[in-house]
TORRO-522960 format. One record per residue (C-alpha): x, y, z; residue in three letters. Coordinates in Angstrom, 1 decimal, decimal comma. Last residue first. Layout:
<migu><X>X</X><Y>Y</Y><Z>Z</Z><code>ALA</code></migu>
...
This chain:
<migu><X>2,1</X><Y>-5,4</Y><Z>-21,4</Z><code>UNK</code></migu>
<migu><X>1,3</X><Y>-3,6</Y><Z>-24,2</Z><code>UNK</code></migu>
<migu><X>-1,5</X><Y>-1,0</Y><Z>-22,8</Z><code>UNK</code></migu>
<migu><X>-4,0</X><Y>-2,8</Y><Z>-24,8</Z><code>UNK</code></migu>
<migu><X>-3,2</X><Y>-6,4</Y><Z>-24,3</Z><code>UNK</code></migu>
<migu><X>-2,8</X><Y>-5,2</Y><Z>-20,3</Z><code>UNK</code></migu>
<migu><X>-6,4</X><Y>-3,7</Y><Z>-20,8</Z><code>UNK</code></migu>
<migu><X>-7,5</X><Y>-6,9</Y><Z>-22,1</Z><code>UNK</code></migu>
<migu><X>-6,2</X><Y>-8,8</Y><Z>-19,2</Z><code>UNK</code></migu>
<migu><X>-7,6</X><Y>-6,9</Y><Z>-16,6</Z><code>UNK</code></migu>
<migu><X>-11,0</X><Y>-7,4</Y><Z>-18,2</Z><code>UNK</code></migu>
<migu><X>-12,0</X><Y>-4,6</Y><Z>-20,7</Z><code>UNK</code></migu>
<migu><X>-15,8</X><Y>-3,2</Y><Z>-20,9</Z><code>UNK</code></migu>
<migu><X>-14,3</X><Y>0,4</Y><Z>-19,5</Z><code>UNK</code></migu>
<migu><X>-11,6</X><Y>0,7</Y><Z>-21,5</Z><code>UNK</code></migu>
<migu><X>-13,4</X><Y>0,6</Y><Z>-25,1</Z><code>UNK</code></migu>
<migu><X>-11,2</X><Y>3,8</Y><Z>-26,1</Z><code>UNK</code></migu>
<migu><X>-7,8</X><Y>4,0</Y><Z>-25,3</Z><code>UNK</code></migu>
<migu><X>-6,9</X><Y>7,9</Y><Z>-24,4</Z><code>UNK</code></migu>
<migu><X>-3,6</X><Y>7,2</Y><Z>-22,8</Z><code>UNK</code></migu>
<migu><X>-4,6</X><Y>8,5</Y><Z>-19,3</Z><code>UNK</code></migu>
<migu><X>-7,7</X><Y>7,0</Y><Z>-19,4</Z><code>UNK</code></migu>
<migu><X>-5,7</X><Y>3,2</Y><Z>-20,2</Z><code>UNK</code></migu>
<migu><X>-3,2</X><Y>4,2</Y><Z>-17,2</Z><code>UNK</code></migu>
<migu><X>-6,1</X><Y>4,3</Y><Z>-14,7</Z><code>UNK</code></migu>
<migu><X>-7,5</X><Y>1,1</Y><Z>-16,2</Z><code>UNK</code></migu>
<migu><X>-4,1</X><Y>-0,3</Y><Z>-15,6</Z><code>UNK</code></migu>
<migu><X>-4,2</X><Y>0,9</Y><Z>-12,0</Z><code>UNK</code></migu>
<migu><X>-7,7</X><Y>-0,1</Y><Z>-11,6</Z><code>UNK</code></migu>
<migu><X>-7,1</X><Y>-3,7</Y><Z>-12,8</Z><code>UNK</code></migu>
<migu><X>-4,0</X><Y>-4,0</Y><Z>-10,3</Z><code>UNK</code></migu>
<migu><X>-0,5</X><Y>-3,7</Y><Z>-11,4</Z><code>UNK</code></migu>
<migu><X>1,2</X><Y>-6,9</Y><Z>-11,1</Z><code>UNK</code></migu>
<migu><X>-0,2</X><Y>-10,3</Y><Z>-10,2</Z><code>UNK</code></migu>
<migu><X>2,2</X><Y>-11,9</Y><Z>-8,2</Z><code>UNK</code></migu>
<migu><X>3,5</X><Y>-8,3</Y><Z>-7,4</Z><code>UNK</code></migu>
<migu><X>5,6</X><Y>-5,8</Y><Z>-8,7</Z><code>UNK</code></migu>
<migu><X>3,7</X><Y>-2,8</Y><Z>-9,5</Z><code>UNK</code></migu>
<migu><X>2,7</X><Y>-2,2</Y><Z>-5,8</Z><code>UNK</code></migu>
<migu><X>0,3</X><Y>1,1</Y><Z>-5,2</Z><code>UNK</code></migu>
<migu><X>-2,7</X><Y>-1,2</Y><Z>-4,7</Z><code>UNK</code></migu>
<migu><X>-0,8</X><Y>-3,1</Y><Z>-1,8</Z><code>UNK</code></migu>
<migu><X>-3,9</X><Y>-2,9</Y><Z>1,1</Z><code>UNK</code></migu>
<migu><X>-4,9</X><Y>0,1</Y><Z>0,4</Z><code>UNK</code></migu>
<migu><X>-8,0</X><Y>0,8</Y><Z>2,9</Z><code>UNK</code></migu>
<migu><X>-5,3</X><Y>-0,8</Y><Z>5,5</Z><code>UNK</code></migu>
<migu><X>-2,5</X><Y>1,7</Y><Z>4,7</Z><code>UNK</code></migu>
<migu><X>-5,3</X><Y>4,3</Y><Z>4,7</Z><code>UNK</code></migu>
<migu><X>-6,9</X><Y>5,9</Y><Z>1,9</Z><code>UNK</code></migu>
<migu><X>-7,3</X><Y>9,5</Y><Z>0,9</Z><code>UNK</code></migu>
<migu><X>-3,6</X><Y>10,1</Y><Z>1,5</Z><code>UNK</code></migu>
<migu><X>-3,0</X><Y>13,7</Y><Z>3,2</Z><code>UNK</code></migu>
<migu><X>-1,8</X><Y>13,4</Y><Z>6,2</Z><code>UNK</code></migu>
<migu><X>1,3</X><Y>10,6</Y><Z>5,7</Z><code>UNK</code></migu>
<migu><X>2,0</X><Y>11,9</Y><Z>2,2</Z><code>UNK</code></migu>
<migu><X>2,4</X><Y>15,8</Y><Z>3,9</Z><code>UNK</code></migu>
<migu><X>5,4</X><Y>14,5</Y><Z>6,2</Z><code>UNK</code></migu>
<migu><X>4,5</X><Y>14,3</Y><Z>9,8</Z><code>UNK</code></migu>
<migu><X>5,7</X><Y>15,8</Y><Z>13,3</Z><code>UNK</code></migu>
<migu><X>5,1</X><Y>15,2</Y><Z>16,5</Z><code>UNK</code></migu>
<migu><X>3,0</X><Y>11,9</Y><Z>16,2</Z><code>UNK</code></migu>
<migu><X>0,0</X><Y>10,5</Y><Z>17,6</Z><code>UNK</code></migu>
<migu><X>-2,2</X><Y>12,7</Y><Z>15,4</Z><code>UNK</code></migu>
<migu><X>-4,4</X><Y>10,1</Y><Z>13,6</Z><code>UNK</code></migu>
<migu><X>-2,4</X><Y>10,2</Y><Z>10,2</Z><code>UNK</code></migu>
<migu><X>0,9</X><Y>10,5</Y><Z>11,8</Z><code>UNK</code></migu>
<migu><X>0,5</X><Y>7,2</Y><Z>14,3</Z><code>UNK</code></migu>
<migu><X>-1,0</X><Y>5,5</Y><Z>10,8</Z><code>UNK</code></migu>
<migu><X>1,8</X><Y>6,7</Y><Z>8,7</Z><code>UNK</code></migu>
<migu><X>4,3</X><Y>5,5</Y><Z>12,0</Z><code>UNK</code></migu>
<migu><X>2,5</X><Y>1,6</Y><Z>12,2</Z><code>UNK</code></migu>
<migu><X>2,9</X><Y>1,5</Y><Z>8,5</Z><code>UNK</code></migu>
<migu><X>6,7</X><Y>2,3</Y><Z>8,2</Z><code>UNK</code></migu>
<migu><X>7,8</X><Y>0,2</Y><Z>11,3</Z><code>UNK</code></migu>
<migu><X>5,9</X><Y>-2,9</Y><Z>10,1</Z><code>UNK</code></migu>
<migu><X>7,3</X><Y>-2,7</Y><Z>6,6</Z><code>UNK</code></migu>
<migu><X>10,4</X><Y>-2,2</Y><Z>7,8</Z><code>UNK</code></migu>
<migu><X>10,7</X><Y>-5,0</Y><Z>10,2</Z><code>UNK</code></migu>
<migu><X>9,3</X><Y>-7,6</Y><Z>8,3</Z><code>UNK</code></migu>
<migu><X>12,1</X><Y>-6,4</Y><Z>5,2</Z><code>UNK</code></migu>
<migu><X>14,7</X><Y>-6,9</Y><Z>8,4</Z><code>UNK</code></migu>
<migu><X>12,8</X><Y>-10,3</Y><Z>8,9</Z><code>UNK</code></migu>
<migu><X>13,3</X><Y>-11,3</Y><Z>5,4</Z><code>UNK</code></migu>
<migu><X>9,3</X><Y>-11,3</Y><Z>3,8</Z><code>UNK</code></migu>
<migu><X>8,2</X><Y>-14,7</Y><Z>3,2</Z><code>UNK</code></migu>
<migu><X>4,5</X><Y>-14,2</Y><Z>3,0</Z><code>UNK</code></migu>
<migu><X>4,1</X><Y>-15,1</Y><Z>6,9</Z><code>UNK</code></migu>
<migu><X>7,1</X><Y>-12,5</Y><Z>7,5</Z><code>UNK</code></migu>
<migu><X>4,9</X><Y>-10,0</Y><Z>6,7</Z><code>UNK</code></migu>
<migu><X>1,7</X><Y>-11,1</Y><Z>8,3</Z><code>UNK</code></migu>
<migu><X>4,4</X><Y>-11,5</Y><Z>11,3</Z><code>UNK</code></migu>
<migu><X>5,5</X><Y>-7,7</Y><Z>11,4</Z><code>UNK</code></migu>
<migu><X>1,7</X><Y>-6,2</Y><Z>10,6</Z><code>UNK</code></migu>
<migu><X>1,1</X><Y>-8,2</Y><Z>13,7</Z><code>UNK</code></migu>
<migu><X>4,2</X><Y>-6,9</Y><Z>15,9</Z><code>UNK</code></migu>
<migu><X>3,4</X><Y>-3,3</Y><Z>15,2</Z><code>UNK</code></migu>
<migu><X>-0,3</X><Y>-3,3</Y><Z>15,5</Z><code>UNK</code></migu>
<migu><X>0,3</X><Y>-5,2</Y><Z>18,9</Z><code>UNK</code></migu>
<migu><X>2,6</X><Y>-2,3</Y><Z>19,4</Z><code>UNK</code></migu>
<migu><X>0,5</X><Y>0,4</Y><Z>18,0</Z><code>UNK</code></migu>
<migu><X>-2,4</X><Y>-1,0</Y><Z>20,2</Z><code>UNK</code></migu>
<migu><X>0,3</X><Y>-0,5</Y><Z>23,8</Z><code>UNK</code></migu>
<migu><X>0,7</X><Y>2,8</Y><Z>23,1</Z><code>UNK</code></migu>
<migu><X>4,2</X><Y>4,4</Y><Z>21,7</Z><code>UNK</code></migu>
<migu><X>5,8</X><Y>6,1</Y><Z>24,4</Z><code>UNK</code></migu>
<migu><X>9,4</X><Y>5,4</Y><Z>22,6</Z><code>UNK</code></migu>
<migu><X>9,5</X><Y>4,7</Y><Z>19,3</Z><code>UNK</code></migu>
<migu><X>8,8</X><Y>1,4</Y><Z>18,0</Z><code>UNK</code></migu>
């Protein structure tokens, strides 16, 4: 953490850190994950000196998102990610599908 962080973005800090490590994240991984969400949040609320325009700008927060932009996980994209991609390429009957109809459609 860097230095004169508040006491809550440590506790944020080393909780985000042990979630991660909970799901069998590498402790460096742990680390990261911690140390890249605890400093959006810092930027989005101000606490920092300076901040990129992604920090600021995001409609959600880390929390609100809560993995949404991962592709890779146990489940993969999410339904509204696929959906997303399904408007994009003009499939018609999207919105009735179930997650798995819309990965039929998309060819996944």
């Amino acid at each position: 953490m860097p230095a004169g962080s508040s006491s809550k973005r440590e506790r944020q800090y080393e909780h985000i850190k042990e979630s991660a490590e909970d799901r069998g994240e590498s402790t460096r991984r742990a680390k990261e994950i911690a140390a890249r969400t605890v400093n959006k949040e810092r930027a989005r609320s101000g606490e920092s000196k300076t901040a990129g325009k992604a920090s600021t700008r995001d409609a959600k927060s880390s929390y609100e998102r809560g993995g949404q932009r991962s592709h890779r996980g146990a489940q993969g994209p999410t339904k509204d990610q696929l959906y997303d991609e399904a408007r994009k390429r003009n499939i018609h009957g999207r919105s009735s599908m179930s997650k798995k109809e819309l990965e039929n459609a998309l060819g996944r």
